[in-house]
C-alpha positions in Angstrom: -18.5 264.7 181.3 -18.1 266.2 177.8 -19.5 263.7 175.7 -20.1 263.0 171.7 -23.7 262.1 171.9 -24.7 261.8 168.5 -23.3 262.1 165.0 -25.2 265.5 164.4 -22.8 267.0 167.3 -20.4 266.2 164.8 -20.4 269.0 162.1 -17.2 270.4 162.1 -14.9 267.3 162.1 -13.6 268.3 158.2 -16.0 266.8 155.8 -16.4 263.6 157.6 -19.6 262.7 156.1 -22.5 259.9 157.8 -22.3 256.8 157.2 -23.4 253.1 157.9 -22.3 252.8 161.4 -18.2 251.6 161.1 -17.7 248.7 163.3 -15.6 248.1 166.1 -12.1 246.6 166.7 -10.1 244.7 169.1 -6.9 243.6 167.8 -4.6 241.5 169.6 -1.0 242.4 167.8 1.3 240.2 169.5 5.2 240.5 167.7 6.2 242.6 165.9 6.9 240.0 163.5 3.5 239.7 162.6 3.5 242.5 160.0 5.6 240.7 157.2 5.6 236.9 158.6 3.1 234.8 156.5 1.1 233.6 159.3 -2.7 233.4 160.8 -2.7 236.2 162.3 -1.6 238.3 159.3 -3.6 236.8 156.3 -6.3 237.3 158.8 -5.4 241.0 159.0 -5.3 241.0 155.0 -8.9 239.2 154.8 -10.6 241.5 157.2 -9.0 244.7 155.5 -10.4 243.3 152.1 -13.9 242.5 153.8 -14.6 246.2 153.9 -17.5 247.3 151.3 -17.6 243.7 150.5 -18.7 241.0 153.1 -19.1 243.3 155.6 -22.3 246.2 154.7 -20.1 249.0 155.9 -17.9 250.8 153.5 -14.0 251.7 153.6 -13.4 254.1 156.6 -13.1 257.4 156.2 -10.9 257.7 158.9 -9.2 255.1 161.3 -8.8 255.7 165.0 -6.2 253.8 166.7 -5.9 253.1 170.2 -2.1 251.8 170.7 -0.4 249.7 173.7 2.6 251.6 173.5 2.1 255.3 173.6 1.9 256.0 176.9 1.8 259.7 178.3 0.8 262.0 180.9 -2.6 263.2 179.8 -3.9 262.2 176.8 -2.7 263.4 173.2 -4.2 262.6 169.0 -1.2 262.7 166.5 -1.9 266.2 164.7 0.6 265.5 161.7 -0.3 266.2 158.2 2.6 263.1 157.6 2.9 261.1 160.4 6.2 259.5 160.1 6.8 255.1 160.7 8.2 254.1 164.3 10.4 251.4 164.8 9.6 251.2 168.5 11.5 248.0 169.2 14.9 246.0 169.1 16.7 242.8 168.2 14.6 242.0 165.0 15.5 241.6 161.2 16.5 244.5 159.4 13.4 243.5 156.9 11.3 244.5 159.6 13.1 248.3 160.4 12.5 248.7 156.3 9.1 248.7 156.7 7.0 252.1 156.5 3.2 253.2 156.6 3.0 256.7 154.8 -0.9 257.0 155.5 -1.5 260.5 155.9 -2.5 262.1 159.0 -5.6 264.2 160.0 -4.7 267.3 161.7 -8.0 269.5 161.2 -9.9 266.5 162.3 -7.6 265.6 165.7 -7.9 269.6 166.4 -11.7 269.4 166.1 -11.4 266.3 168.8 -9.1 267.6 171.1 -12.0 270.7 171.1 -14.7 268.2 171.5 -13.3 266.1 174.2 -12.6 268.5 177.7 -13.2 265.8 180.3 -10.5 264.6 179.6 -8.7 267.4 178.1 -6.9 265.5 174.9 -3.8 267.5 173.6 -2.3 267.7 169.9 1.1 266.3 169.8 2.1 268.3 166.5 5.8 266.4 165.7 6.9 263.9 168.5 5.2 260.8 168.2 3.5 258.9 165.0 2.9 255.7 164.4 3.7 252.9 166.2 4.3 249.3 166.0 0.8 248.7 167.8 -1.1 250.7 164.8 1.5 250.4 161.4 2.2 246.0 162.2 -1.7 245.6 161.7 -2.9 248.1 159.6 -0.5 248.0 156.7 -1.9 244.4 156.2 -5.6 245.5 156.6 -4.9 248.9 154.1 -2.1 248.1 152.3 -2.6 251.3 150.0 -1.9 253.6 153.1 -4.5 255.9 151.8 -6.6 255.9 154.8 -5.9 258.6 157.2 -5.0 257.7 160.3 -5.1 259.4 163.5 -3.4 258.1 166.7 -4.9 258.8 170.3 -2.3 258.0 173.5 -3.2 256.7 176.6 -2.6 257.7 180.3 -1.2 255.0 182.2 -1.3 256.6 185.4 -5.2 256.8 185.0 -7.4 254.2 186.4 -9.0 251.7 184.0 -13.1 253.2 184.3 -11.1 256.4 182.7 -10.2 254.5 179.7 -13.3 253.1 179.3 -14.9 256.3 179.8 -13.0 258.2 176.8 -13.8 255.3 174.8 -17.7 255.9 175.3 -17.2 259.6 174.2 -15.7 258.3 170.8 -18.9 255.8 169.6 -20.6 258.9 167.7 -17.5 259.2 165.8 -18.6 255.6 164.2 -21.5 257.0 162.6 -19.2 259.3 160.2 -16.8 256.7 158.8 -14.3 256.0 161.7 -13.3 252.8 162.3 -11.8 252.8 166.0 -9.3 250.2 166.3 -7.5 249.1 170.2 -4.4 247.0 169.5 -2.9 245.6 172.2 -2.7 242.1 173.9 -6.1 240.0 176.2 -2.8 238.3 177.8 0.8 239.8 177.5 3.5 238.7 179.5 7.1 239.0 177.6 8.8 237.4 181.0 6.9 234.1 180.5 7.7 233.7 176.7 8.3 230.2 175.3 9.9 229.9 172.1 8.4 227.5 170.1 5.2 227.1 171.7 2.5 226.4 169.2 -0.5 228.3 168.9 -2.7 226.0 171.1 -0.3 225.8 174.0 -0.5 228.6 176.7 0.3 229.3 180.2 -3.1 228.0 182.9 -2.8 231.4 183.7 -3.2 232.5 180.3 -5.6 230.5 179.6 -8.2 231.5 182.5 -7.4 235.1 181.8 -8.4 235.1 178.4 -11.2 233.1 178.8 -12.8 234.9 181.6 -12.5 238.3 179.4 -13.8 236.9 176.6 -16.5 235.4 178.5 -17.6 239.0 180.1 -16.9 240.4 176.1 -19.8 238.0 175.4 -22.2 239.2 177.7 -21.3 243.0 177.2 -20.4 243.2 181.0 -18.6 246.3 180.4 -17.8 246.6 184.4 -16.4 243.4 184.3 -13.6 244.7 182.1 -13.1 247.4 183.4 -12.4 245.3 187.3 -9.9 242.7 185.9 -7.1 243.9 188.5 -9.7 242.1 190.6 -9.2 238.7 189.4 -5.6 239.3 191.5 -3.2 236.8 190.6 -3.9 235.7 187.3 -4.4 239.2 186.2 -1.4 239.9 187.4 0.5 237.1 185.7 -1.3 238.1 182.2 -0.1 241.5 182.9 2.8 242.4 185.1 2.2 246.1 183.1 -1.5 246.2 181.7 -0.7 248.6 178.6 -1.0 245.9 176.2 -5.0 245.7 178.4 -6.1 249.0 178.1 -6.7 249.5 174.5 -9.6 246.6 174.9 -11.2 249.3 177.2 -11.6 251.8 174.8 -12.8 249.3 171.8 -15.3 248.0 174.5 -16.4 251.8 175.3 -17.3 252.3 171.9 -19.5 249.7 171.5 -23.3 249.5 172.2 -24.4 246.7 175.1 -26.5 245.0 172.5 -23.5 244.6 169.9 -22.2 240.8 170.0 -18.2 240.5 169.5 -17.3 238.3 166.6 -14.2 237.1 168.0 -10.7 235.9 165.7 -7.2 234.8 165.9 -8.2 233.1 169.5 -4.4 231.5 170.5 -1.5 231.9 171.4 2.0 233.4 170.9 5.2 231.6 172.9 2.1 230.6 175.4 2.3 234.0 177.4 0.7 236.3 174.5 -3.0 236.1 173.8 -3.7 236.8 169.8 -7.7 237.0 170.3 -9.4 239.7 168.5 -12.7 240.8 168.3 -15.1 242.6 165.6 -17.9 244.2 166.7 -21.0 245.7 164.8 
């Protein structure tokens, strides 16, 4: 397996200089509502975007890596725009919500260097399809409101099993150590068929609740295999995910991470019971 191994293999990627090792993060994205609602999970968004070079030792990215729920392809592919354009990847919601755009600028030179790096996988360039998506514009226009951070986009292979998500993720924890923060935005729990309108943020499906409490249990002792078996926990996996796309970016957060790095975890509830919000900051 092609692998990353160590931020001096790392020359070429366009001037991205070392740095403090970037952390980690997990973010459970839940609506799309999320992004202009004043709510928990947002102003949590906004504080952790604002704890960069502040409370936290490591300084603004350089670069953010986003792993999203819903860009699914055959093979995998980084968004190689110089302008990236704003998806509206979802229907029935206020127009306030279609106004809203993320003009953070691509990172072409640095998604062609990747795509050279990583064989095993081989990882395409999508040049002018795709862009960014609700699963990467809803939480990071909160986090980096100034869109100034450049913003690459890697798809996922649904058709892959799980240990090959984790896997990629593992070749990406190099990228760390020159200014990328990797971001996985997705869902611990996501069913839309069970949603309950009005459900607070405390109420939640049994189901739900064991699913998201046994991962977040194996996130807290770094059992990475674990994570990467949850179709084996049958039923209940299957009622937290009738699809598992809104899973799989947690696999390629959780690749990037050392064993020995704890998971500060956040947002831990609920959306209409079915949705787990928890997200987790590592490093």
């Amino acid at each position: 397996m092609t692998q990353i191994s160590s931020a001096a293999g790392l020359p070429a990627l366009q001037g991205l200089k070392p740095s403090p090792r970037m952390p980690v993060l997990f973010v459970g994205h839940g609506s799309p509502m999320n992004a202009i609602e004043d709510n928990e999970y947002r102003r949590s968004w906004e504080s952790l975007g604002r704890d960069f070079g502040a409370r936290l030792p490591q300084p603004q990215p350089q670069l953010i890596l986003c792993i999203s729920a819903h860009w699914l392809t055959h093979g995998w592919w980084l968004t190689g725009m110089d302008r990236p354009k704003t998806i509206h990847d979802f229907g029935g919601f206020p127009q306030a919500l279609f106004d809203q755009q993320y003009p953070a600028p691509g990172a072409p030179g640095v998604a062609r260097e990747l795509s050279a790096l990583l064989r095993q996988p081989a990882v395409g360039i999508d040049a002018q399809e795709w862009g960014y998506d609700h699963g990467t514009w809803s939480v990071l226009k909160p986090m980096f409101p100034k869109a100034a951070i450049p913003v690459v986009q890697l798809s996922m292979d649904y058709g892959r099993p799980p240990a090959e998500h984790f896997a990629l993720g593992r070749q990406l924890r190099a990228l760390r150590e020159r200014g990328v923060l990797i971001v996985g935005s997705g869902n611990i729990v996501h069913n839309l068929r069970a949603t309950r309108r009005g459900a607070s943020s405390i109420q939640a499906y049994d189901w739900a609740i064991e699913f998201d409490g046994r991962i977040a249990q194996a996130m807290e002792k770094g059992d990475m295999q674990a994570l990467q078996d949850f179709l084996q926990l049958g039923s209940v996996a299957q009622l937290a995910h009738p699809t598992y796309d809104h899973y799989l970016p947690l696999l390629y957060a959780a690749g990037a991470v050392d064993a020995s790095e704890q998971p500060h975890f956040f947002n831990a509830s609920y959306q209409s019971a079915s949705i787990s919000m928890r997200s987790a900051l590592w490093g």
